[in-house]
C-alpha positions in Angstrom: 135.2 33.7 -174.7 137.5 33.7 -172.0 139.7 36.6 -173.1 136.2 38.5 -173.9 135.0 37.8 -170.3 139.0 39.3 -169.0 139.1 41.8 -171.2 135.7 43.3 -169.8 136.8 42.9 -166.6 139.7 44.7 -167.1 138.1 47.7 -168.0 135.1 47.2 -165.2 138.5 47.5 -162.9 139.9 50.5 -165.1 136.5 52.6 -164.9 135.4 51.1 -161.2 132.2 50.2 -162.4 130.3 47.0 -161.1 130.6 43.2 -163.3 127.6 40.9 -163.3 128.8 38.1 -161.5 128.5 35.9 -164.4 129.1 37.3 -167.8 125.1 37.8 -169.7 124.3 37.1 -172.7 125.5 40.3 -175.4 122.0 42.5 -175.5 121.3 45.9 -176.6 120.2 48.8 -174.9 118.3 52.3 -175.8 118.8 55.4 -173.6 115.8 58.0 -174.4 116.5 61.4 -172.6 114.3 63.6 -174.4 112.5 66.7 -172.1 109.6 68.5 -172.6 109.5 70.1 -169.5 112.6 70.7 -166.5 115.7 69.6 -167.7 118.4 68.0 -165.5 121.9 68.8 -165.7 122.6 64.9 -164.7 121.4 63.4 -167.8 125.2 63.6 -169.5 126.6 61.8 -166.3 124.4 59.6 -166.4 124.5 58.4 -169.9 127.8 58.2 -169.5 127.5 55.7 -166.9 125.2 53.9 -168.2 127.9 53.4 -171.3 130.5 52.6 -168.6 128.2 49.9 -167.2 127.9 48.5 -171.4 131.6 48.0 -171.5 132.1 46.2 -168.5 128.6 43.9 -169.3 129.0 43.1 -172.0 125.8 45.5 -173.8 125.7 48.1 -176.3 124.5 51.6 -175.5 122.8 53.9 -177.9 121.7 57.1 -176.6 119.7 59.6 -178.0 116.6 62.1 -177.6 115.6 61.9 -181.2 111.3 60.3 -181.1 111.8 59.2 -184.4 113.8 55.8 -182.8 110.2 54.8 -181.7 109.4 52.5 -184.9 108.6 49.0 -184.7 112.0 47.9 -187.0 114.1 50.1 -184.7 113.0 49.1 -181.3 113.4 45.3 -182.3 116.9 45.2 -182.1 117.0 46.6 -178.1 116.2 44.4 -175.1 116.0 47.1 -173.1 115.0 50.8 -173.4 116.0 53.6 -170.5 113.8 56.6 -169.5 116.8 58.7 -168.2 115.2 61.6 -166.9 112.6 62.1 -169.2 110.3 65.0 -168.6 106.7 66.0 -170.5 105.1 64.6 -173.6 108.4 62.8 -175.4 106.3 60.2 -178.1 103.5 61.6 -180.2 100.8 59.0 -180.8 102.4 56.9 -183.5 105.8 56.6 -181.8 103.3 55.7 -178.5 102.3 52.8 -180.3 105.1 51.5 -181.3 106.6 51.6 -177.9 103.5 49.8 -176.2 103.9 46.6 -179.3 107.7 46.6 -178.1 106.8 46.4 -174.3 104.2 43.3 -174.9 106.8 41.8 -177.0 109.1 41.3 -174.1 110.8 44.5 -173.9 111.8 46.0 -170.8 111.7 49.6 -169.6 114.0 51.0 -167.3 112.8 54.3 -166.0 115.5 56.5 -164.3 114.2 59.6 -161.6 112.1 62.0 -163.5 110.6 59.2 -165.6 108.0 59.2 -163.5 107.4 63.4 -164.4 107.1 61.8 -168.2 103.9 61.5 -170.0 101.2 62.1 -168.3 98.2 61.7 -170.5 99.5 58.2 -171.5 98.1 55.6 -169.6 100.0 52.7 -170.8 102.9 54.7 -169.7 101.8 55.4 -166.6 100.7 52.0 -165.5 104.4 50.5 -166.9 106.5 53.1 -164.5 104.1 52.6 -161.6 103.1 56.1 -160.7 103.7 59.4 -161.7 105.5 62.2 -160.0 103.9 64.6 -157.6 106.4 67.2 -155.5 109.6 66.9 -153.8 111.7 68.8 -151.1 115.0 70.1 -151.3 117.9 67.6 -152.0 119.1 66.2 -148.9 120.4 62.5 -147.2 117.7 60.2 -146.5 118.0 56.7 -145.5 116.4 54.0 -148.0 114.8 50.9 -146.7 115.9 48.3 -148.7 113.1 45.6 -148.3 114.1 43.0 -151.2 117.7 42.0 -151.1 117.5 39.4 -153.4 116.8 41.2 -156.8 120.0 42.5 -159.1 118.9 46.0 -157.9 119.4 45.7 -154.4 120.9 42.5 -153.2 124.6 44.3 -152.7 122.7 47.2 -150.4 122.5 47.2 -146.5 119.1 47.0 -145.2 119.6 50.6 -144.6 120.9 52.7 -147.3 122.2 56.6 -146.8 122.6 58.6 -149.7 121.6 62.0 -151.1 119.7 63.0 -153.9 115.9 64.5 -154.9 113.5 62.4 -153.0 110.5 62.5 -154.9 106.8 61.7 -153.5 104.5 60.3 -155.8 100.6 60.6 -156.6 99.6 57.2 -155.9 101.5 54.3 -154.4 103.0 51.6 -156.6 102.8 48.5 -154.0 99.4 47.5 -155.3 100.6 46.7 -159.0 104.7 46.5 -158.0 107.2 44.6 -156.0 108.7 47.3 -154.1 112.6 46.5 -153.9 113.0 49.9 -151.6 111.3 52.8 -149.3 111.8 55.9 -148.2 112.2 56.4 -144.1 110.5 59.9 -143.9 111.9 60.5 -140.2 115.4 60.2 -142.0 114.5 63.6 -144.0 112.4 66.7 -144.5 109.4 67.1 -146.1 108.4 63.7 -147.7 104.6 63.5 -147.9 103.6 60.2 -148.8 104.0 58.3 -144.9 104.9 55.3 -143.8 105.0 53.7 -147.1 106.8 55.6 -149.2 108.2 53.4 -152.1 111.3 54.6 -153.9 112.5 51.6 -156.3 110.5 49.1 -157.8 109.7 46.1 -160.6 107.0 44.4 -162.4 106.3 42.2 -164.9 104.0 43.9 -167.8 101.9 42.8 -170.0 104.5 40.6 -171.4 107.5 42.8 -170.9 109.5 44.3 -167.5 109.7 47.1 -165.8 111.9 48.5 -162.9 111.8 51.6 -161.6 114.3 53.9 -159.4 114.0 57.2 -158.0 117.5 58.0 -157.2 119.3 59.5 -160.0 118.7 63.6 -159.8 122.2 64.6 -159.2 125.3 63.9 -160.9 127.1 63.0 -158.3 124.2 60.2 -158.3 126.4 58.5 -161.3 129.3 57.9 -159.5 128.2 56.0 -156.5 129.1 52.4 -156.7 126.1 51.4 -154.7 124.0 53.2 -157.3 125.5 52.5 -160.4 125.6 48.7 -159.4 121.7 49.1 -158.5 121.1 50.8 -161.7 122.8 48.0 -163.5 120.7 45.7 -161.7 117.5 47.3 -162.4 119.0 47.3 -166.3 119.8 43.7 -166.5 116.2 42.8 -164.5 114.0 44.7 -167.6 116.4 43.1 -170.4 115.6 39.7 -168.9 119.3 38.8 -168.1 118.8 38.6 -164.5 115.0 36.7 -162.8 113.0 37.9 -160.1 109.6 37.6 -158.5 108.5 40.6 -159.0 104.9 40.4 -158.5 102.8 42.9 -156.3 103.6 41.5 -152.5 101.5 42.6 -149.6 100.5 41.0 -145.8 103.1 38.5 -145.7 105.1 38.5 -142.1 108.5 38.1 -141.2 109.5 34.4 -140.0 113.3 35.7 -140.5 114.9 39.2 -141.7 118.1 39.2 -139.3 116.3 38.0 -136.2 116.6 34.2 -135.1 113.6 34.2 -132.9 111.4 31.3 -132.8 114.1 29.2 -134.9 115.6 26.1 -133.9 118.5 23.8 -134.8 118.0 20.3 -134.9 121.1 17.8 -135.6 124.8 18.7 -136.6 125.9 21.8 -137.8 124.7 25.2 -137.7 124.0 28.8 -139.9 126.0 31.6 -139.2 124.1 34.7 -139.2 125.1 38.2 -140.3 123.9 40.8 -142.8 120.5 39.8 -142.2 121.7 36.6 -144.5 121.6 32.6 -142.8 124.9 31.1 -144.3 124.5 27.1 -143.9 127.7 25.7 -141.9 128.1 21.6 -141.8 125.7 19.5 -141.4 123.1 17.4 -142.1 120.7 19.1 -139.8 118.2 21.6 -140.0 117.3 25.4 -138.9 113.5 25.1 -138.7 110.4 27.2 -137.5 109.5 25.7 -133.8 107.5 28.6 -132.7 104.5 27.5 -134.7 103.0 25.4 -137.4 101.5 26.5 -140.7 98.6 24.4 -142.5 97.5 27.0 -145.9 99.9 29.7 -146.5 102.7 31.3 -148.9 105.6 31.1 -147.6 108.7 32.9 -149.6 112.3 33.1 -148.9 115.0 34.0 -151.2 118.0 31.6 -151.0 121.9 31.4 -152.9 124.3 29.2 -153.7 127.7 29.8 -154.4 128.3 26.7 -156.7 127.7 23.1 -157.0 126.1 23.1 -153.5 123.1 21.6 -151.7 120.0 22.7 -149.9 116.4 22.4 -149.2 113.3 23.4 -147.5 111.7 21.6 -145.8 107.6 21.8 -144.9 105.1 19.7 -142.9 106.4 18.2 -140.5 106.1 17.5 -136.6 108.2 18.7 -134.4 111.5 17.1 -133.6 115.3 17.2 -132.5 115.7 14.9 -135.3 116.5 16.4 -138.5 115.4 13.2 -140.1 112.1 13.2 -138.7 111.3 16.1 -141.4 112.9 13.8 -144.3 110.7 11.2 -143.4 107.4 12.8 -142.4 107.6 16.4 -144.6 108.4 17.6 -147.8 111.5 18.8 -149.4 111.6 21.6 -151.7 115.0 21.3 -153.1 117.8 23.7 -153.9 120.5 21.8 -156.0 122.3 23.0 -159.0 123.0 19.7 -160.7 121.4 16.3 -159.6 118.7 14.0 -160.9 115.4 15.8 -162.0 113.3 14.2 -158.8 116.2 15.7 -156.9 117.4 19.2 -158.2 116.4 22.6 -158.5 112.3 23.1 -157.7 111.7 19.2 -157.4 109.8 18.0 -154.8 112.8 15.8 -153.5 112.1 12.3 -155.1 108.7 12.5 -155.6 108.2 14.9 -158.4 110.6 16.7 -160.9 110.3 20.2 -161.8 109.2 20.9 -164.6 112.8 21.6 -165.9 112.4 23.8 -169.0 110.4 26.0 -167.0 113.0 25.8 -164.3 115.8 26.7 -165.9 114.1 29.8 -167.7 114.0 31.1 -164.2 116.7 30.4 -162.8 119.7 33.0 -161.6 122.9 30.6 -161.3 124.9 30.0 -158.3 126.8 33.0 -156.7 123.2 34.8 -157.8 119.9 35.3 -155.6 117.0 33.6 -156.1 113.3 33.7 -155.0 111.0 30.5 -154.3 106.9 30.8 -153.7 105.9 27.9 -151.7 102.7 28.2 -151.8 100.2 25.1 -149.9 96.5 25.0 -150.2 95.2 21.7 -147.9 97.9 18.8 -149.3 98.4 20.7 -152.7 101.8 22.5 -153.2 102.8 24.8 -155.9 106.5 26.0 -156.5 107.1 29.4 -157.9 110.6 30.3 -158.9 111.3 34.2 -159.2 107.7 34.2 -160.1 107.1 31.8 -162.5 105.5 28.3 -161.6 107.5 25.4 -161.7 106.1 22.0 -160.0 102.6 21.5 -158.8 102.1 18.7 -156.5 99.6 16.6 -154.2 100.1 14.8 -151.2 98.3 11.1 -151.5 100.3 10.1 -148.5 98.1 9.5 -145.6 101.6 9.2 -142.9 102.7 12.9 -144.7 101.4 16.3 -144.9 102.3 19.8 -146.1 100.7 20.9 -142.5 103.7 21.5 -140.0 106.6 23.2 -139.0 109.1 24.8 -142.1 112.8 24.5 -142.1 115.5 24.9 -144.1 118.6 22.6 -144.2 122.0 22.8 -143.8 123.6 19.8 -145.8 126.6 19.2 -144.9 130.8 20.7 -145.3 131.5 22.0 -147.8 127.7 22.7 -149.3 127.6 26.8 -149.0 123.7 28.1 -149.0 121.9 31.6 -148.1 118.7 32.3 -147.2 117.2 35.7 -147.0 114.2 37.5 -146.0 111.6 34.2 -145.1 108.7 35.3 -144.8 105.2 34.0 -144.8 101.5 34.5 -145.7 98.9 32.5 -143.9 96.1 31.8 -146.1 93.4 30.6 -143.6 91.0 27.4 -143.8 88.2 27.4 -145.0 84.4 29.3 -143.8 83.0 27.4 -140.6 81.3 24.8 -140.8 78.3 23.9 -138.4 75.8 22.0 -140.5 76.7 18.4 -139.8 78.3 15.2 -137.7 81.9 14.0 -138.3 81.2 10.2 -139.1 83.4 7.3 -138.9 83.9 3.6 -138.2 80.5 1.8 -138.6 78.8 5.0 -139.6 79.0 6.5 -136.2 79.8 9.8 -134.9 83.1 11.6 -133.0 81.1 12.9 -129.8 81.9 14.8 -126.9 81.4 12.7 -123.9 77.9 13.3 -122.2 78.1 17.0 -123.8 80.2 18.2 -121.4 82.2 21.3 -121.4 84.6 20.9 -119.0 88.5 20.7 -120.4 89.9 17.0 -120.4 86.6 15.7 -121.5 86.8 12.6 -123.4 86.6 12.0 -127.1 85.0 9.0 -128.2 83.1 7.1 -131.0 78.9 7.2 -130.3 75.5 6.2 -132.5 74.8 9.0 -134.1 71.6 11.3 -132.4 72.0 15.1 -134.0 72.7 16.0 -130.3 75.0 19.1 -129.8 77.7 16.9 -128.5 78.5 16.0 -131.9 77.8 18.9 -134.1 81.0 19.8 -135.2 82.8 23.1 -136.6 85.8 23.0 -139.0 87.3 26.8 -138.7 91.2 27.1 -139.7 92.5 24.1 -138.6 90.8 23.1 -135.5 87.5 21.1 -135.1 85.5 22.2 -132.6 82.6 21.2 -130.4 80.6 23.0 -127.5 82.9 25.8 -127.9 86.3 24.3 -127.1 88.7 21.8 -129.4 89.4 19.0 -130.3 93.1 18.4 -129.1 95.6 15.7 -128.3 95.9 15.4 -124.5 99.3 17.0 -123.3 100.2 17.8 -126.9 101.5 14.0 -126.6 102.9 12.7 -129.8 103.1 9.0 -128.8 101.0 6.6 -130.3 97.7 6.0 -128.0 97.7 9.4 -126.8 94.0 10.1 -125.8 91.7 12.7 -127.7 90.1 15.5 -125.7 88.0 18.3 -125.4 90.2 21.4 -124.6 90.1 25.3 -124.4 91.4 26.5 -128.0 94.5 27.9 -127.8 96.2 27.6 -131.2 98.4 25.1 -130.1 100.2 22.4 -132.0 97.9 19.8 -130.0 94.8 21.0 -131.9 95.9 21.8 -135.5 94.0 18.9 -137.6 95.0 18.5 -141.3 92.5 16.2 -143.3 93.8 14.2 -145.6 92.8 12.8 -149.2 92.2 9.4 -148.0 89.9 10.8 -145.6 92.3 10.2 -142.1 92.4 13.7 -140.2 96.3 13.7 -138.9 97.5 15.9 -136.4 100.9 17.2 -138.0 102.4 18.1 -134.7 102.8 14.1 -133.7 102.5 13.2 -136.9 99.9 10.8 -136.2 96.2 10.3 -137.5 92.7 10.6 -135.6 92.1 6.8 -134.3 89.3 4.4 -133.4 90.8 2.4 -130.2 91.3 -0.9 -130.5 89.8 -1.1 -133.7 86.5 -1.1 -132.1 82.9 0.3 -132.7 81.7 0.2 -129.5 79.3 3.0 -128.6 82.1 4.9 -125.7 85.2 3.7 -128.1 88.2 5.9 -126.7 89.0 8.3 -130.0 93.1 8.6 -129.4 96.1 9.3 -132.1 98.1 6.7 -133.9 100.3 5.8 -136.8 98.6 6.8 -139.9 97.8 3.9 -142.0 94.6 4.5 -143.9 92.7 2.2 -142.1 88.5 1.7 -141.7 89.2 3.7 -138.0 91.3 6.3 -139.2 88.6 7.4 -141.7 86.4 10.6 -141.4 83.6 12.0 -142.9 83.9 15.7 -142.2 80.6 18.1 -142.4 80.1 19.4 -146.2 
């Protein structure tokens, strides 16, 4: 194996074509170049290239623009079939067929350029490239907007990417039922028509198979770019199932990090380095975490790297703190780990629940690769998704913990070499308001506003329930609220005995409330749960915030 794996990189270094960074597993390929309409005069160059790429990746090539390949026996025996400029009606009905079994079999389809100006009375077609073509200007430089550097296709490109070719606008736009990897800047160019969303290169998984898309590849000159024949061999090694990604349709998820450090903090030793729009993790143990705000329901994805044996995590619900270790022991960790214990590798929730690791490592790109996580946390219940596939499911039981909080991600320690890339995050909202009811407590009383006052600062305290407005209560996001202001933690304090209060809203940490499945109601920012005084059930009891410890005065019954 080891001479196989030199001699291929000898003659990747002979022909200057790109290596997988670790050698795949042998697979076959089909490239289909049949036209029924424009032919282009790049369809030699790039065949050629794509047998160049085969001979220093270890798959085999067969090219052809005979139909009759389209059986059931012959398309078993590729992984991967290439559109390579395709034009017009190529399959007749039978051959149609055939192709769509192949597909939902687990092949993947690679469509190259004019692929998309293939087959347009073929649904199934159309839906597996993503959209069909619709005009384009004269060939010109435009820059490409790379927006997922983490899949094979594009995770060697610049955020920007100049290069000239065809720029093709489309009839409809593929975001909606793709993970776009890559748009076109229209103010980079003439006569593009499709906006400010113009996608160019993208993936999806089909109906059992793959399928990546580019729309480079008009001229020849296309072929012997190194930055495009390394993309094309991503996009190959994507739809044969050598390389994972999450490429599932992504929209309305915001930037926490693409290059820009604002709002992060480090807390404890050590450090990331930033360049390339790419955190690299630098001694340690500490960890780079979100200050600038706290998330309670939301998707949060980030696509992360190791470059061996290393170790990594990231981290969610917990208060904030200058102490790294306050988010080991009040949060999560999601962990990032190439070899350990199950509790503690790859996708477990660090010592509290394994992957599930057969899933796991189906996944799973190895180190010196990109990967993607989905964290995705719904009230206490988290759900890991690795390069789109589900891995660990787990619920929080523990009343001093939360999945509400700051995010982080950590830097381990010398000598442990991590990458993130690209966090970003969806917030998923609470749920509907609620104004229907009390929130009860110790002795079957109620949380009421003081007197049913308005001003700020007014006190929080226990009281026999009376259906009065002072205690009707709403439950929007994650605040409770009462006579149209908050409930909040005086001074956003985070010490124990720190008084509860009536407050303006204001989205701050002080009034984000997290219930809990023991029924306490914690405030994630301290830390600490919502708290009879003193134990007491005095009508006037001050309401403040302690340790959480499931106790009768920690317990809430929130409106239905």
């Amino acid at each position: 194996m080891r001479r196989v794996l030199l001699l291929l990189a000898v003659v990747a270094s002979m022909l200057g074509v790109p290596a997988a960074a670790q050698a795949d597993t042998p697979y076959d390929v089909l490239v289909f170049s049949r036209t029924a309409g424009f032919r282009h005069d790049s369809i030699a160059a790039g065949t050629q290239a794509v047998r160049e790429l085969g001979a220093a990746n270890g798959f085999s090539v067969t090219a052809t623009e005979d139909p009759a390949v389209f059986t059931a026996a012959n398309l078993a025996g590729y992984e991967a079939a290439i559109f390579l400029n395709t034009t017009g009606d190529v399959l007749n009905a039978a051959q149609q067929t055939a192709f769509e079994n192949w597909v939902r079999a687990g092949g993947g389809f690679v469509g190259v350029h004019a692929a998309a100006d293939t087959e347009y009375d073929w649904p199934f077609y159309g839906e597996l490239v993503g959209a069909y073509f619709a005009s384009h200007p004269a060939i010109q430089p435009a820059n490409v907007k790379v927006e997922d550097r983490a899949h094979a296709a594009t995770a060697h490109l610049p955020q920007t990417w100049n290069r000239t070719d065809e720029w093709y606008d489309y009839r409809t736009n593929a975001r909606s039922t793709a993970h776009v990897l890559a748009t076109l800047d229209e103010s980079s160019y003439s006569g593009g028509v499709m906006g400010a969303d113009h996608p160019h290169a993208w993936c999806k998984p089909f109906q059992g198979g793959r399928s990546f898309y580019t729309g480079g590849g008009h001229t020849a000159s296309s072929y012997t770019e190194s930055a495009f024949r390394t993309h094309l061999l991503g996009g190959i090694r994507y739809a044969a199932g050598q390389a994972k990604a999450d490429c599932r349709p992504e929209t309305g998820y915001t930037p926490l990090y693409n290059g820009s450090t604002t709002g992060w903090s480090q807390a404890g030793p050590g450090a990331f380095t930033n360049a390339d729009a790419t955190l690299t993790s630098t001694g340690g143990m500490g960890l780079y975490w979100y200050s600038a705000k706290q998330f309670t329901n939301y998707s949060l994805k980030l696509d992360w790297r190791l470059a061996g044996d290393d170790n990594t995590g990231v981290f969610l619900g917990f208060p904030p703190s200058s102490d790294p270790w306050s988010a080991v022991n009040n949060g999560y960790e999601v962990q990032i780990d190439a070899t350990d214990a199950a509790d503690r590798t790859t996708g477990a929730v660090y010592t509290f629940k394994s992957a599930d690791l057969a899933a796991r490592d189906a996944a799973l790109n190895p180190p010196g690769a990109w990967n993607t996580y989905e964290l995705l946390v719904e009230g206490e219940r988290l759900r890991v998704y690795l390069n789109g596939v589900q891995i660990n499911d787990f619920t929080n039981t523990d009343p001093v913990r939360s999945l509400a909080g700051h995010i982080g991600i950590q830097n381990h320690g010398d000598g442990d070499d991590a990458s993130f890339r690209n966090i970003r995050i969806k917030e998923l909202g609470g749920p509907s308001p609620v104004t229907s009811g009390p929130i009860t407590g110790l002795a079957g009383k109620c949380l009421d506003v003081s007197g049913g006052a308005t001003a700020d600062g007014t006190k929080i305290q226990l009281w026999t329930c009376n259906g009065s407005a002072a205690q009707k209560w709403t439950r929007q996001g994650s605040t409770l609220r009462a006579q149209g202001k908050c409930l909040d933690v005086a001074g956003g304090g985070t010490a124990n005995g720190t008084k509860a209060q009536l407050w303006t809203c204001n989205g701050s940490g002080a009034q984000n409330w997290a219930p809990q499945a023991n029924g306490s109601i914690r405030n994630p920012q301290s830390g600490r749960c919502l708290d009879v005084s003193q134990n007491s059930s005095a009508d006037g009891q001050q309401i403040h915030i302690w340790d959480c410890h499931g106790g009768a005065n920690q317990k809430w019954a929130l409106p239905a």
